[in-house]
Every structure is written in structure tokens, then in C-alpha cells.
C-alpha positions as CSV (number, residue, x, y, z in Angstrom):
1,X,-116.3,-39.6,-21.6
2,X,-113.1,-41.0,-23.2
3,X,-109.8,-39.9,-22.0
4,X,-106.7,-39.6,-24.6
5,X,-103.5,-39.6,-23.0
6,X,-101.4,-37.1,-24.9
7,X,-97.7,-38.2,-25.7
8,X,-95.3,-35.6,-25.8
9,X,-93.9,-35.5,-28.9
10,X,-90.6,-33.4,-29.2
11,X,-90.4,-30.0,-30.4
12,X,-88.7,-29.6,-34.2
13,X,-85.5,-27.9,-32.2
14,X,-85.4,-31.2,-30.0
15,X,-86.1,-33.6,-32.5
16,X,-82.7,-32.1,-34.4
17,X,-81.1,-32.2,-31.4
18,X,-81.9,-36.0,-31.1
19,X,-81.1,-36.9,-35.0
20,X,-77.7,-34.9,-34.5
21,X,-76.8,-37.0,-31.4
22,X,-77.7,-40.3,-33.2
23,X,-76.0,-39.4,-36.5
24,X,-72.7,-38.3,-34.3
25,X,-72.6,-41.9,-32.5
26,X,-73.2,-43.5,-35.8
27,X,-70.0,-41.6,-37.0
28,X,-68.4,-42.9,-33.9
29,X,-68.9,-46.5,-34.1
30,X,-68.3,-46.3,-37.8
31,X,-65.0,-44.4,-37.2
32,X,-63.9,-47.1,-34.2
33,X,-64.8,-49.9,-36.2
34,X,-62.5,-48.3,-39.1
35,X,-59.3,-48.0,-36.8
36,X,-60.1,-51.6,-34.7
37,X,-59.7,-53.0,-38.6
38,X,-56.9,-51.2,-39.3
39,X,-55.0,-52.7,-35.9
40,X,-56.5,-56.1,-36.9
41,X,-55.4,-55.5,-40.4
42,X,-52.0,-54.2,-39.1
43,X,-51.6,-57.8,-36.9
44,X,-52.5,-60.0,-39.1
45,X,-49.8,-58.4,-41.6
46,X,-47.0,-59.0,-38.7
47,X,-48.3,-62.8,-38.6
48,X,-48.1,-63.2,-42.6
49,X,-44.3,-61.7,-42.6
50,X,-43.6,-63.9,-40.1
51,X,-44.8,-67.3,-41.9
52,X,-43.3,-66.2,-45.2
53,X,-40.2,-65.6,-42.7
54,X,-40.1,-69.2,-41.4
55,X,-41.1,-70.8,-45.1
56,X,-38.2,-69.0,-46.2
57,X,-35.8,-70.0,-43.6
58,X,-37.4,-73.9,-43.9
59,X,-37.0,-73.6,-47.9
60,X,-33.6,-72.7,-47.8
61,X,-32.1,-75.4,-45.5
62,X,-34.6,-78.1,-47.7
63,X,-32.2,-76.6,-51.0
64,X,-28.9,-76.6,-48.9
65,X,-30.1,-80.9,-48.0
66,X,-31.3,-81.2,-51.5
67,X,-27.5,-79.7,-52.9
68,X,-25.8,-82.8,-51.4
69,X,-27.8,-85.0,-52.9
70,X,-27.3,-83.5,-56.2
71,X,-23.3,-82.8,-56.6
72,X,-22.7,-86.6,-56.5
73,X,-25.7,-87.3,-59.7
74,X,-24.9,-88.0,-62.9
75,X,-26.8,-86.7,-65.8
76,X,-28.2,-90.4,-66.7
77,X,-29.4,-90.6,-63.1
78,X,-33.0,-91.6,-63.6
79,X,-34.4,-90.4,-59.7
80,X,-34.2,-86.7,-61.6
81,X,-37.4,-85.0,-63.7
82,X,-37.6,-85.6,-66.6
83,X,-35.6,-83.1,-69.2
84,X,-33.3,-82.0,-66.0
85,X,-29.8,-82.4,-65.4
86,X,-27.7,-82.2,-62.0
87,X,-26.3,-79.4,-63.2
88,X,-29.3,-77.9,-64.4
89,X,-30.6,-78.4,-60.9
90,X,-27.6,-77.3,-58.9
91,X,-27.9,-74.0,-60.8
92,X,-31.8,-73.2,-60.2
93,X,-31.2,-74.4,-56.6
94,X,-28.3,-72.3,-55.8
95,X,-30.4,-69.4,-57.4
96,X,-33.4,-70.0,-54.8
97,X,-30.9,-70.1,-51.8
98,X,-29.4,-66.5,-53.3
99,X,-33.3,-65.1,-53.9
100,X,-34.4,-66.6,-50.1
101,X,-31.2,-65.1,-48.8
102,X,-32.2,-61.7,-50.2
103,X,-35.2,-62.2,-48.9
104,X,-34.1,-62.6,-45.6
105,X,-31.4,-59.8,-45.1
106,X,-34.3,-57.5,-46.3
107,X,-37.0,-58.9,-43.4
108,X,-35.9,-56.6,-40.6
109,X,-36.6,-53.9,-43.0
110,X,-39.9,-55.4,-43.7
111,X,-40.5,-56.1,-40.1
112,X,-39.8,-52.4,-39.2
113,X,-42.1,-51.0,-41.8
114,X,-44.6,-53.4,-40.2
115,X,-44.6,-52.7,-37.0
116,X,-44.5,-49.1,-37.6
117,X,-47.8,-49.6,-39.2
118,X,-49.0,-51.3,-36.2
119,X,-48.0,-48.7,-33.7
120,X,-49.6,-46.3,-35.9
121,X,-52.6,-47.8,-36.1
122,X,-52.8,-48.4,-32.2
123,X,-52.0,-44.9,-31.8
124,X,-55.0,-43.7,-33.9
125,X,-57.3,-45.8,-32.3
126,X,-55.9,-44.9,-28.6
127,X,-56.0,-40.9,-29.6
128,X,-60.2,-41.5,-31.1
129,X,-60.6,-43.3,-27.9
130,X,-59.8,-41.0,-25.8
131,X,-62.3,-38.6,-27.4
């Protein structure tokens, strides 16, 4: 005589039960992994501002070096590219340290918008947490 031992298999109500569990953590970790990008997303933004920040910064006092060098030139000068003058140079440069300073009186703005994000973004995912 063989004995079977009989597994007990859920009832239909259970087995729902069990899918709607699973399909609600699913949601979960999909949800959490949503926000934790968005904070990562929100970081890494904040690091990127701050690098075009410094470039900027960097650029501009290369341009004001670079000026000196180029008042004194004349236009037969041979260290320039060709199809350039001094004057032709003075001008673009001058225009780049007016664009960069532009640039830089509008980065706290930036900077505010940015962090905004990032506090938002933390918010979100400290609210879902606490779920």
C-alpha cells in the first residue's frame, strides 16, 4: 500500500489573496526605485551645475589672462590664427567674459531651482517610506 502525501494547495480566495500581496510589493519596489532615481537624478544635477559653475569661473579668468596678452598685438603678429586680428579677438573675448558673467549672476537662481528639486524629491521618497 502506497502512501501520497497530500499538499495543501490554497483555496482560489487564498490564492488571490497571495497574487494581490505579491502584485502590491511589486508596485512598492517599483514605486521606491522610481523616487530613489529621482533623488539620484536630483544629485547628480546639483553636481553638473556645480562643474559648469567652476568651468565658468576658470574660463573667464583664462579670457581676462588671455586680454593682456592681446591689447599689446599687432595685426601682423604671426602667434594669432590664422584670418584673426587682435581686435577681432579682443571683441569675441570680451563677449565670452559678458555671456560667462551672465551666466554666473543667474547660478543662484539655477542653484535654487535645483535644490528645490532635490528637497522635493527627498520629500517624496521620505513620505512613500513612511507608508
Amino acid at each position: 500500500m502506497r502512501l501520497c502525501a497530500r499538499v495543501a494547495r490554497p483555496s482560489p480566495p487564498h490564492h488571490a489573496e497571495v497574487d494581490r500581496k505579491a502584485q502590491l510589493a511589486r508596485e512598492h519596489q517599483l514605486k521606491l526605485g522610481q523616487l530613489n532615481k529621482a533623488v539620484t537624478t536630483a544629485e547628480a544635477a546639483l553636481v553638473e551645475f556645480e562643474s559648469k559653475k567652476n568651468f565658468l569661473q576658470q574660463r573667464r579668468s583664462q579670457l581676462q589672462d588671455q586680454l593682456l596678452q592681446l591689447w599689446p598685438k599687432q595685426a601682423s603678429d604671426l602667434s594669432l590664427q590664422p584670418n584673426t586680428s587682435p581686435i577681432q579677438c579682443l571683441a569675441e573675448s570680451h563677449g565670452t567674459i559678458l555671456a560667462i558673467d551672465a551666466a554666473l549672476a543667474d547660478a543662484p537662481r539655477a542653484k535654487k531651482h535645483l535644490d528645490q528639486r532635490l528637497h522635493v524629491a527627498k520629500q517624496k521618497l521620505a513620505d512613500f517610506s513612511k507608508k
